[in-house]
N, C-alpha and C positions, 0 to 999 in steps of 0.2 A: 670481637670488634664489630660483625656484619648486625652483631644482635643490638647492640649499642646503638648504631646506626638506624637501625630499622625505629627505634624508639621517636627515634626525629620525626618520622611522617606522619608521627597523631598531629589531628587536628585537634588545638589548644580550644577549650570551649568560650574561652575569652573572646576567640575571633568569631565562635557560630554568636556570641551573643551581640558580637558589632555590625554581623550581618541584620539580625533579629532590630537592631537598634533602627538600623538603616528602612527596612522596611516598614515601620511600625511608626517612623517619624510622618507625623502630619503634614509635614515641611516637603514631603519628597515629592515633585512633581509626577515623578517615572510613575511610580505609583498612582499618583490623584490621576492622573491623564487613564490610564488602565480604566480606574474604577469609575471614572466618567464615561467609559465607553459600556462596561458592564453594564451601567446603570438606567442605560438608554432602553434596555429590554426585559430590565424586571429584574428581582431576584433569583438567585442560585435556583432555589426549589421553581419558581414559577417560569424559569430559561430551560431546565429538566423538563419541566409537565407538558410546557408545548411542544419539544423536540420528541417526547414520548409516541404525543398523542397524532402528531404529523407522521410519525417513521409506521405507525400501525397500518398494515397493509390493508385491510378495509380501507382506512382513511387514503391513502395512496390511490387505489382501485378508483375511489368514487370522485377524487380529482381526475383523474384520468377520463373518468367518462363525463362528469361534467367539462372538461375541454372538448370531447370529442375526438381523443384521442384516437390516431387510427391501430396505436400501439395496445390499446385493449384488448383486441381478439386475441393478440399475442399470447398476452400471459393468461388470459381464460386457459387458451389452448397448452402452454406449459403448465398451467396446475395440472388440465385435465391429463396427460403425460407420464405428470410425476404422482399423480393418485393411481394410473391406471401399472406403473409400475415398467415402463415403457423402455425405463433407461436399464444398464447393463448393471446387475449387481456386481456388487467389490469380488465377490467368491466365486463369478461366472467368469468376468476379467481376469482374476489369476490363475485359473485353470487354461483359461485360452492362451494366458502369455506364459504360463510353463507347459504347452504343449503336452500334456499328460504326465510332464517330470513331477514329481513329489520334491515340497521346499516346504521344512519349517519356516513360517512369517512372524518376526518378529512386531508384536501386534503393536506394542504400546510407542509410542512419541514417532507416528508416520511422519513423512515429511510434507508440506503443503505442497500442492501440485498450485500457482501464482504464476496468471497472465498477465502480460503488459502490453500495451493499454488498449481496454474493450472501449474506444473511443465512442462506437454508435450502438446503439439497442441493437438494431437489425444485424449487427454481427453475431451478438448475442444469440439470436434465433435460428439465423444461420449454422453457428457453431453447434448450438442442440439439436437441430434436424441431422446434423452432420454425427454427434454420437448416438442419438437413435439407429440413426441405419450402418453404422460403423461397429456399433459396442463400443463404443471409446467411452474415456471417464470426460467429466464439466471437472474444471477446477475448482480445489477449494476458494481460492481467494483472486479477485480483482482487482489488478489498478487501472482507475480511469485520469488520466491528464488533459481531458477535455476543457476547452474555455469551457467555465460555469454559467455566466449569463446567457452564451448561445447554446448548448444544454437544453438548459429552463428555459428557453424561447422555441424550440424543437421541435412542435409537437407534443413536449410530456417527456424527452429522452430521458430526463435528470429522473423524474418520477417513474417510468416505466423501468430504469435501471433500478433503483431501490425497490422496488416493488417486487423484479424479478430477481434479487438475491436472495428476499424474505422467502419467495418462494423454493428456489433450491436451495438453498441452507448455504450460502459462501458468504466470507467474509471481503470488503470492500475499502475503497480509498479515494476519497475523490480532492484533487486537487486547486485549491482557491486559485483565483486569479491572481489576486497576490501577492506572487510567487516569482517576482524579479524579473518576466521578460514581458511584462504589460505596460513600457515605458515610466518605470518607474524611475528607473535612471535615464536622466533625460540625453545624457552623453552616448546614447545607445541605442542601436538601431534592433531589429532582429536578427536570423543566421548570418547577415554580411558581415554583424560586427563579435559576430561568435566568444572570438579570442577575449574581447573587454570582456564579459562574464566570468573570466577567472579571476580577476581583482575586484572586480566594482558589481561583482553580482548580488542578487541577494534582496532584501527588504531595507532599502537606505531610507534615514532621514524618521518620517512619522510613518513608513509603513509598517511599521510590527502594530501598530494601534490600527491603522486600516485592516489588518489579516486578522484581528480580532474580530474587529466591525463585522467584515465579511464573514466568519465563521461563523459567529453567533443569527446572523440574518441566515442562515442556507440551517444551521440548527434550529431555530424557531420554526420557519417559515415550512422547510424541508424533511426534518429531522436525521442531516445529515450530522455522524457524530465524529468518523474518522477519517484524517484530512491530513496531506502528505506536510512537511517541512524540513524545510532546509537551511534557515540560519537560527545562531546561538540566539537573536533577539525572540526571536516568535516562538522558538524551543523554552525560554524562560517565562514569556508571558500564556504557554500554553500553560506549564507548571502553575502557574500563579491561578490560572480559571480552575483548574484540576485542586485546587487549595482551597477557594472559597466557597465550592460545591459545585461547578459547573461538571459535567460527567463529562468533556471533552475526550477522545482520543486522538495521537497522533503517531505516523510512522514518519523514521528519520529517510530524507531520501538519498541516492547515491551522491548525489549534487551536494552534500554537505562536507564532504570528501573523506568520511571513517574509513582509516584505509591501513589502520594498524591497532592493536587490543589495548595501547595504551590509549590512546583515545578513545575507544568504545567506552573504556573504565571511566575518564573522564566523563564523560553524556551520560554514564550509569550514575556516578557519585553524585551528580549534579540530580538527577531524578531519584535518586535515592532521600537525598536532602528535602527534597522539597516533595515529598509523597505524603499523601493524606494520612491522617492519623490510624485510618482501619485501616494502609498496607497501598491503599489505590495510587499508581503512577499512568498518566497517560502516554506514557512513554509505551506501543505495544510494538513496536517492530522497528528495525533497523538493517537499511537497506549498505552493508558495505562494499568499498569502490570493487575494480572490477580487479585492480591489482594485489588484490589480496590472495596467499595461496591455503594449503590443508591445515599447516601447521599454523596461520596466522586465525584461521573459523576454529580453530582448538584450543588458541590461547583466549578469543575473543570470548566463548564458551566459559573457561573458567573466570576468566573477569568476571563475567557474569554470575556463575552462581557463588564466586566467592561474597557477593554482595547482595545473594539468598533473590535473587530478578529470574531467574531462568524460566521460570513458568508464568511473568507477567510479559519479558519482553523478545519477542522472535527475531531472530540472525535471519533475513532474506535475504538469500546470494543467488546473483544470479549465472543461471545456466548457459544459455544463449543471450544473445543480443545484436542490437541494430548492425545491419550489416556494411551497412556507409555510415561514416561521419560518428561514430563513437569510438571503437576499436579497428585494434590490427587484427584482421582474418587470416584463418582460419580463428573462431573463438568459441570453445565447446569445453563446459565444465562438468560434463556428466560422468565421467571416471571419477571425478575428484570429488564429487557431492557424494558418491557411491562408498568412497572411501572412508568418508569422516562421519556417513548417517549411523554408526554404530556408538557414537562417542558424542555427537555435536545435538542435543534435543534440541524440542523448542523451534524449528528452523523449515524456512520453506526455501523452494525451489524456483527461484523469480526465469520466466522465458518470456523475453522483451525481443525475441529475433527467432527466423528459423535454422533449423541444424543448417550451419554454412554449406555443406555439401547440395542442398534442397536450392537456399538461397542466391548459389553462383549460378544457378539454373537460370533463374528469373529474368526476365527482360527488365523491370523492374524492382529490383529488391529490396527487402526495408531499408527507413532512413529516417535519422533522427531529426533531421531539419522537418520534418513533414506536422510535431508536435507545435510547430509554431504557426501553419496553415490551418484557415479556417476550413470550415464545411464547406461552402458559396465556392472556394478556391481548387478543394481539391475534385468537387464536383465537374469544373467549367474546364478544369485540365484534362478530367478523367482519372485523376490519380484515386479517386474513392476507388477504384475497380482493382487495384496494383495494392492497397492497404487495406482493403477486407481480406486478399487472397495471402497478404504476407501477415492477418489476423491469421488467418486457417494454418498458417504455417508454424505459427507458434502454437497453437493447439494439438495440431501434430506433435512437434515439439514436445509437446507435455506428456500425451500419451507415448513416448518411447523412453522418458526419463520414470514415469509409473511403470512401465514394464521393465526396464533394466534395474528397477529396487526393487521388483518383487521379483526378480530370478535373482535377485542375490539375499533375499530372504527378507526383506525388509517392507515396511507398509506405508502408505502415503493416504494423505489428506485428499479428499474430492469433496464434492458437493454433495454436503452430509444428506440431504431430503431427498437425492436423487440415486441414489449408488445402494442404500440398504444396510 
């Protein structure tokens, strides 16, 4: 009878072809409005060539010094760093964190060592001075949630941050404006009105065609390619540029609420469908809620690779996190990441907060209202000095989750050009 039943859940080709109908109709606005934004920037191949030719770090470099950037010496000085060999290799770090103890390391599918969020460059420099003279590892991967136009207005931050991942080898995410809390919903204010964002959050109305707009402008102009999202509209009209050639990437963020493996499977099937003819889905990473526990990162896993995704799209869960105004504290998932890296590939280790025990220390400790404060803001308060040190803290953070997977025999992601 179960096997009977199972038969019911094929999808009839009759309905993929009334999808196929749907989109293919000349008639459809959803569509024409898209391809009128597409079209403001050139063709697929020619929206590629300039994001190419912007994202090449030469090209970055020589922007940078034509502003006058004061952020130049910077990355002179991290190349000169990372040529001269300056940072701790991977095989000096697991000796020093197995204290002379002998550990087979399980080499292949480490887990990504992913900070949140490198909001300013000079964190950034900060934090590498800080593993030079530590032997600490840089992580593989960064999220930045920074406003984008004050970024690009910076000094160079937007450019000097792309510039300095080409250099250490990490993978990046930067998140468009937007992104639902730029007064798109006019009924909405920012942290006072927190709670509205669970119903009315999100890209309302013609913003999935605006988050296009913007994307393609910070791709062109920028050659930024991977870019966070959060609702099902700009999830589908990402698929739709990832169709007609555009090389887009994007990660799902926590804010879209996957928070159990039947929906993961859903946001796979949907990117499955709509993946380019060689295999390409921009679908590369998905960030789930915080409620999820071992056994829910083990079913999400097979979801995944029952639909052959497991090596295009990464499960980021996170470790730590903000210490006010997200979660209930104590909240540390490094046992349980430790637990599932033998079984769960494909998968990084997001630390958006310090080890709470670090964190109840602080006079002031992270907090997620502070993503919605400009630079200008938290300058005039002084809070930049409380949110570079709860930066460092998540760094820390990282290098104790790298160390407690390689005493338990397992390998992790760092910044591949700097570790060896």
């Amino acid at each position: 009878m179960s096997t009977d039943l199972r038969q019911h859940l094929q999808i009839n080709s009759a309905d993929v072809d009334a999808v196929n109908r749907a989109l293919l109709d000349p008639n459809n606005a959803l569509v024409n409005d898209f391809l009128a934004v597409v079209a403001k920037y050139g063709s697929p191949a020619e929206i590629n060539a300039k994001a190419t030719a912007a994202r090449k770090l030469p090209a970055l470099l020589e922007r940078l010094e034509s502003e006058k950037s004061p952020y130049l010496a910077d990355l002179h000085w991290l190349i000169k760093m990372r040529d001269e060999g300056a940072f701790v290799t991977i095989a000096d770090y697991r000796k020093e964190a197995l204290a002379g103890a002998t550990k087979q390391i399980k080499e292949e599918d480490g887990i990504v060592m992913e900070i949140s969020a490198c909001q300013y460059f000079p964190w950034l420099m900060a934090e590498a001075r800080h593993a030079i003279k530590h032997r600490q590892i840089m992580p593989g991967r960064y999220i930045r949630v920074r406003n984008m136009v004050e970024s690009a207005d910076d000094m160079g931050d937007l450019i000097a941050m792309m510039a300095a991942m080409e250099i250490i080898g990490a993978s990046y995410v930067e998140t468009l404006d937007t992104r639902g809390t730029d007064g798109s919903n006019i009924h909405l204010n920012g942290p006072e009105t927190i709670a509205g964002y669970f119903t009315s959050a999100g890209q309302p109305n013609d913003y999935p065609l605006k988050w296009v707009d913007e994307f393609l402008h910070y791709y062109t102009q920028y050659g930024v390619q991977q870019v966070l999202n959060i609702n099902p509209g700009t999830m589908l009209l990402g698929y739709w540029l990832a169709r007609i050639g555009v090389d887009i990437e994007f990660k799902v963020s926590v804010f879209a609420g996957t928070d159990n493996a039947w929906s993961f499977l859903h946001m796979l099937t949907v990117a499955r469908l709509y993946s380019r003819q060689d295999g390409f889905t921009p679908l590369v990473g998905m960030n789930p809620t915080n409620a999820v526990n071992a056994d829910t990162l083990r079913s999400m896993a097979q979801a995944r690779d029952a639909l052959g995704m497991t090596e295009q799209v990464r499960i980021e869960h996170h470790v730590t996190n903000f210490y006010k105004n997200m979660v209930k504290q104590p909240y540390l998932r490094r046992d349980e990441l430790i637990d599932v890296a033998a079984e769960v590939r494909n998968m990084a280790a997001k630390h958006e907060g310090g080890d709470p025990q670090v964190e109840e220390l602080r006079t002031r400790p992270s907090d997620v209202f502070d993503y919605f404060r400009t630079k200008e803001d938290l300058e005039t308060t002084g809070d930049i000095v409380s949110n570079e040190l709860s930066y460092m803290d998540k760094h820390e953070a990282i290098n104790r989750t790298a160390r407690g997977l390689t005493q338990n025999g397992y390998s992790f992601g760092a910044a591949r050009n700097l570790h060896g």
